[in-house]
N, C-alpha and C positions, 0 to 999 in steps of 0.2 A: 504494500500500500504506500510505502512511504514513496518508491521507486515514480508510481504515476501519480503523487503528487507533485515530484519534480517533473513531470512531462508537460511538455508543451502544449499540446492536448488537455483539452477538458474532458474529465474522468467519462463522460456518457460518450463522448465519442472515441475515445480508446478504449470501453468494452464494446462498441460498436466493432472498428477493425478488429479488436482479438476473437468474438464471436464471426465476424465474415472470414478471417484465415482458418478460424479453424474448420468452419464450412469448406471453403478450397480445396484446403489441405484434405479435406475425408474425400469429396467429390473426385477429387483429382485422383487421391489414391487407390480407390476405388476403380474407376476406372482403366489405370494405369494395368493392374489386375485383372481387367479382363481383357486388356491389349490394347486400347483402344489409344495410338496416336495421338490425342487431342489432350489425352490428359497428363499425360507427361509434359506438354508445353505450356498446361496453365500451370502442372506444378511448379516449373523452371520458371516464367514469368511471374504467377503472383510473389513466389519467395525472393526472387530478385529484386522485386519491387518493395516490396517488403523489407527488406534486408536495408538497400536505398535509403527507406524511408526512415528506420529504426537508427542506420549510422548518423544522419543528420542531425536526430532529434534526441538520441537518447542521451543523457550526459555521461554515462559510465563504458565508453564505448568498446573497451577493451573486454567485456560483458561476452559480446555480439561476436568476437572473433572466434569461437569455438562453434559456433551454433555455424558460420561460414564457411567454414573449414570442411565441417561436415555435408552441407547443400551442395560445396562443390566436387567432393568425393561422390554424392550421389550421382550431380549432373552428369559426373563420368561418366558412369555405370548404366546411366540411362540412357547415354546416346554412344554405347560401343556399339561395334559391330553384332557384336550379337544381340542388344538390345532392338538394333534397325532390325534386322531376321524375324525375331519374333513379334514387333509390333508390325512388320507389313505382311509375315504369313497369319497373324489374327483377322487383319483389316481383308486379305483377301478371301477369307473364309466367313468373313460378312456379308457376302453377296445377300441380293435379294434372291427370296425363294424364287423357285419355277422360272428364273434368269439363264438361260441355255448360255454357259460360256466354251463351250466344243460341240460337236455333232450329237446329237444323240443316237443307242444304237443301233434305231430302224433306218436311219439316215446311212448307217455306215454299213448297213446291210448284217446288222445283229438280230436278233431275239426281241418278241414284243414285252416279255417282262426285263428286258435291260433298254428297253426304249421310253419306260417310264422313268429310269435311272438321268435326271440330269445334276449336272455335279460342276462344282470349279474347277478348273483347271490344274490344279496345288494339289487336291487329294486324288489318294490314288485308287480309292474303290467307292461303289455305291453300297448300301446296306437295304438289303430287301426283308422285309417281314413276310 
């Protein structure tokens, strides 16, 4: 308490921001989990922002260098090579249903229970019930 009486900020709009990051923060992480591209770059964006906004304003700033240290180790991890892999085999396994991305296999001169098989491109079998 004593911390954001020193802030800059009046107390109702700094648990404002602290209750909208930590909304972000679950949204983003959440998502991030299910692969979804979009949410790795609000996490990277609002915490950068954030981060920004916190060095400016907080007066104990030396506080805030471990909390950075680690966002940046994350951003790593988030946009390695293998990180791009699995968020763009997630996004292409999004497709929309009954979206024909190859022949189906009456087209290719298959079977009509593998003609109702349509599938992405990225996997490699259909699953019939």
């Amino acid at each position: 308490m004593e911390a954001m009486a020193k802030s800059v900020f009046p107390l109702p709009v700094a648990l404002f921001f602290l209750f909208a990051g930590l909304a972000m923060t679950l949204v983003s992480g959440i998502s991030i989990l299910k692969g979804m591209n979009w949410g790795r770059v609000l996490y990277t964006t609002w915490t950068a922002i954030g981060s920004v906004v916190s060095f400016l304003t907080v007066p104990t700033r030396a506080a805030l260098v471990p909390g950075i240290l680690i966002f940046l180790v994350v951003v790593f991890f988030l946009f390695s090579e293998k990180a791009n892999h699995f968020f763009k085999r997630v996004s292409a396994n999004l497709m929309l249903p009954n979206t024909p991305l190859e022949p189906t296999a009456e087209k290719r001169g298959g079977s009509e229970a593998e003609s109702l098989c349509v599938r992405p491109i990225l996997r490699r079998s259909c699953e019939w019930s």
